[in-house]
C-alpha positions in Angstrom: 105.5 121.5 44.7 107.4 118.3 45.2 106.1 116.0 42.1 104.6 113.4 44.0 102.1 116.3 45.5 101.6 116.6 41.6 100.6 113.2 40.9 98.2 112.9 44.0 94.6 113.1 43.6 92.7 113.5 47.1 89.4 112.5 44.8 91.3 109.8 43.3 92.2 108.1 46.9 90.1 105.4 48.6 88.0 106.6 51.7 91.2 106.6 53.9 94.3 107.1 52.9 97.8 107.4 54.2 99.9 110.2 54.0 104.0 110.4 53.3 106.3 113.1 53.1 106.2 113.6 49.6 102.7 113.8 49.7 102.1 116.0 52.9 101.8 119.5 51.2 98.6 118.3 48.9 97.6 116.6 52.0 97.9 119.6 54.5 95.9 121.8 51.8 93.2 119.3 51.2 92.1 119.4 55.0 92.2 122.9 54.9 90.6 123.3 52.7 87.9 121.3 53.3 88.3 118.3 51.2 90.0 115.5 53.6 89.8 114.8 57.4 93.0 114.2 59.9 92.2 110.8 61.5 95.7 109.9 63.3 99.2 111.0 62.2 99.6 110.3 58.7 95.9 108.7 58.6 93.0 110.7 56.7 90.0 110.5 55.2 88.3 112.1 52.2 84.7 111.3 53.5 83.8 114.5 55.1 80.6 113.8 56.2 80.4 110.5 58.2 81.3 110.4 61.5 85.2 109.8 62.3 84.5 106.8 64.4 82.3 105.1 61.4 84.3 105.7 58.3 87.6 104.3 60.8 85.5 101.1 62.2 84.7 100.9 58.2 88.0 100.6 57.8 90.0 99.1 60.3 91.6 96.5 58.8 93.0 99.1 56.0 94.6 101.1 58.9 95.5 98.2 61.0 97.9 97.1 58.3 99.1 100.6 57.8 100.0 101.0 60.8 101.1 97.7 61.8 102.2 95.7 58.9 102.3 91.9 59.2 100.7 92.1 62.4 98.4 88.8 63.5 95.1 89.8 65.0 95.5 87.6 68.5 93.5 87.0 71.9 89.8 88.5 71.8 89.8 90.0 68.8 90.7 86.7 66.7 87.6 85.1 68.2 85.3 88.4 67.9 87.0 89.2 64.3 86.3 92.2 65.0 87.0 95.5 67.1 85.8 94.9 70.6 82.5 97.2 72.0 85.1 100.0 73.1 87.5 100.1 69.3 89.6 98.1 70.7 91.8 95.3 68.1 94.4 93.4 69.4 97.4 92.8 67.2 100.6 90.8 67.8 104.1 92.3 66.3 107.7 93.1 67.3 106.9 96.0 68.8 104.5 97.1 71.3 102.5 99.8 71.1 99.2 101.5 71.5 97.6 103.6 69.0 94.5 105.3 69.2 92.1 107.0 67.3 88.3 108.2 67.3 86.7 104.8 66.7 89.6 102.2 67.1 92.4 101.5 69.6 95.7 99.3 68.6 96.5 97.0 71.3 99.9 95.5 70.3 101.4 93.4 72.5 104.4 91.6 71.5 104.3 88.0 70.2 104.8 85.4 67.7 104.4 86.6 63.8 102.6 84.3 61.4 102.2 80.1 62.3 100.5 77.6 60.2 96.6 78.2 60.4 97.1 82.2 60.2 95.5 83.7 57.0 95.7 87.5 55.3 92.6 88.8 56.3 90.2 91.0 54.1 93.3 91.7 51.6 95.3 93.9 53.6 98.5 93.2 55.0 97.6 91.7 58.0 96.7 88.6 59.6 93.9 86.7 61.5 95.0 83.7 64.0 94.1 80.3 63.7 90.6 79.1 65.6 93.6 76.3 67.3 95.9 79.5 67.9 93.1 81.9 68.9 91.7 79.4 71.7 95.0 78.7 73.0 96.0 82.3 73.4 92.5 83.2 74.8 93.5 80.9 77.2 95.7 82.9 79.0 93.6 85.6 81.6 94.2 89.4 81.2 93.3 92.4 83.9 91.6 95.2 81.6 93.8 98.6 83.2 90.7 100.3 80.4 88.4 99.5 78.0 87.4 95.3 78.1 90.2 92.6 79.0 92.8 91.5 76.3 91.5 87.9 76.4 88.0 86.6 76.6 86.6 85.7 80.5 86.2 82.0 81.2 82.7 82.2 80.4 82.9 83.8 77.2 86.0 81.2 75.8 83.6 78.5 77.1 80.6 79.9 75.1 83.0 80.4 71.5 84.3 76.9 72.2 80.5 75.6 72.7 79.7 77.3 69.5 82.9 76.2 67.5 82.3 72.8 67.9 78.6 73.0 67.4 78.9 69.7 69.9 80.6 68.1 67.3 83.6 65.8 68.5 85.9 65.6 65.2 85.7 69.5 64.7 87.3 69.3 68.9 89.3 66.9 68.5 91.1 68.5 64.8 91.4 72.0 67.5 93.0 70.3 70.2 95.1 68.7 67.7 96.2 71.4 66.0 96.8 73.5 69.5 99.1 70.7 70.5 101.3 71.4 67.4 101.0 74.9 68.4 101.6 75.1 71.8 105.5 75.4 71.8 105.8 77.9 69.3 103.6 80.2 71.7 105.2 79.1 74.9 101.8 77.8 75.8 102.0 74.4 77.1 100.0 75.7 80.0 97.3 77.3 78.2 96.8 73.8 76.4 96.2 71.9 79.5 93.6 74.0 80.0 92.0 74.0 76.7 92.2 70.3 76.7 90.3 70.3 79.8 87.6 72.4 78.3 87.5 70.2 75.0 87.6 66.8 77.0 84.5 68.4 78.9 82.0 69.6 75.9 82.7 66.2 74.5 82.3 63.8 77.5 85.5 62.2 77.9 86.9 64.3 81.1 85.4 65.4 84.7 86.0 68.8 84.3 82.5 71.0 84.8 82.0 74.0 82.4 
C-alpha cells in the first residue's frame, strides 16, 4: 500500500473530500466497504446517510474550488450567491467546461479571472464578483439550452438593482462608478450603457421606464 494510502484517514477527512492517485486504493476500499460515497470523479463523501444532493449543495463552494481553482463566481450566480433552483453555479476560468453532479452543475464559461472588487469567498479557493462586476455582466441576455438562463431576465436585474440600492442614490452612483472602471476589462462597454440607463432610471435623472 502506497504510503500516502497509509497516512489517510477516511474518518479523519472533512464531509467531502478529494481523492488523488496516491490515495485512490484507501479510497476505492472505503466505498466499498461502506464507509465513503462517490460523488463525481475524484469527489467523495464520508457522510453516508444524507442525501447526495444535500451534503454537495452543503458544500459547493469546497467542490467548486476543487474543481475549478481560482474560478470567479460570475452572471446569476454572483447576484443569487448561491446555486440556482436547478444546482446550477456559474464560474468564469480559462477553460470551459461543464461538470455535473447530483445536486450541483458547473457552468464555466470562459472569462476574465480576478478584477478589483472580487473577494475569496467562504475560504476556499475561489472567488465572488464584484456587485459593479456582477450587474455589468448580468447585463448581457443568455438563452437557457437547460436548466434556468446564465444571466438574470430584465426583470429580475431590475428587482436586485432596486434592492441594492435600497433607493439610495450614493450607493448607485459608487456602482455605476465602479462599472465604468470595469467595463473595459470585461469588453462590456455595451452592457454599461445599459446599466446606466437602469441606474439613471431608479434614481430620477433619466427617461428610461423600468
Amino acid at each position: 500500500m502506497p504510503a500516502n494510502d497509509a497516512l489517510f484517514a477516511i474518518e479523519a477527512q472533512p464531509e467531502v473530500f478529494f481523492s488523488t492517485a496516491g490515495t485512490s486504493r484507501v479510497v476505492s476500499y472505503a466505498v466499498k466497504t461502506g464507509r465513503a460515497r462517490s460523488i463525481a470523479r475524484g469527489v467523495y463523501t464520508r457522510n453516508t446517510t444524507d442525501a447526495l444532493e444535500t451534503v454537495v449543495r452543503r458544500n459547493y463552494a469546497r467542490i467548486a474550488a476543487h474543481l475549478v481553482p481560482g474560478g470567479v463566481v460570475v452572471d446569476r450566480s454572483a447576484l443569487e450567491m448561491e446555486p440556482a433552483a436547478d444546482g446550477s453555479l456559474t464560474l468564469a476560468a480559462e477553460r470551459p467546461r461543464d461538470v455535473r453532479m447530483p445536486g450541483l452543475w458547473l457552468r464555466v464559461r470562459a472569462g476574465a479571472g480576478t478584477l478589483d472588487g472580487d473577494t475569496r469567498w467562504m475560504g476556499e479557493k475561489l472567488f465572488m464578483s464584484s456587485r459593479a462586476r456582477a450587474f455589468l455582466e448580468n447585463c448581457r441576455r443568455s438563452r437557457a439550452r437547460s436548466g434556468l438562463p446564465r444571466t438574470l431576465t430584465q426583470a429580475e436585474l431590475e428587482a436586485k438593482l432596486d434592492t441594492y440600492a435600497g433607493r439610495d442614490i450614493e450607493s448607485l452612483n459608487r456602482l455605476r462608478d465602479e462599472a465604468r472602471a470595469l467595463a473595459p476589462a470585461l469588453a462590456a462597454e455595451a452592457e454599461f450603457q445599459v446599466l446606466d440607463k437602469l441606474i439613471g432610471a431608479l434614481h430620477g435623472t433619466r427617461d428610461t421606464k423600468l
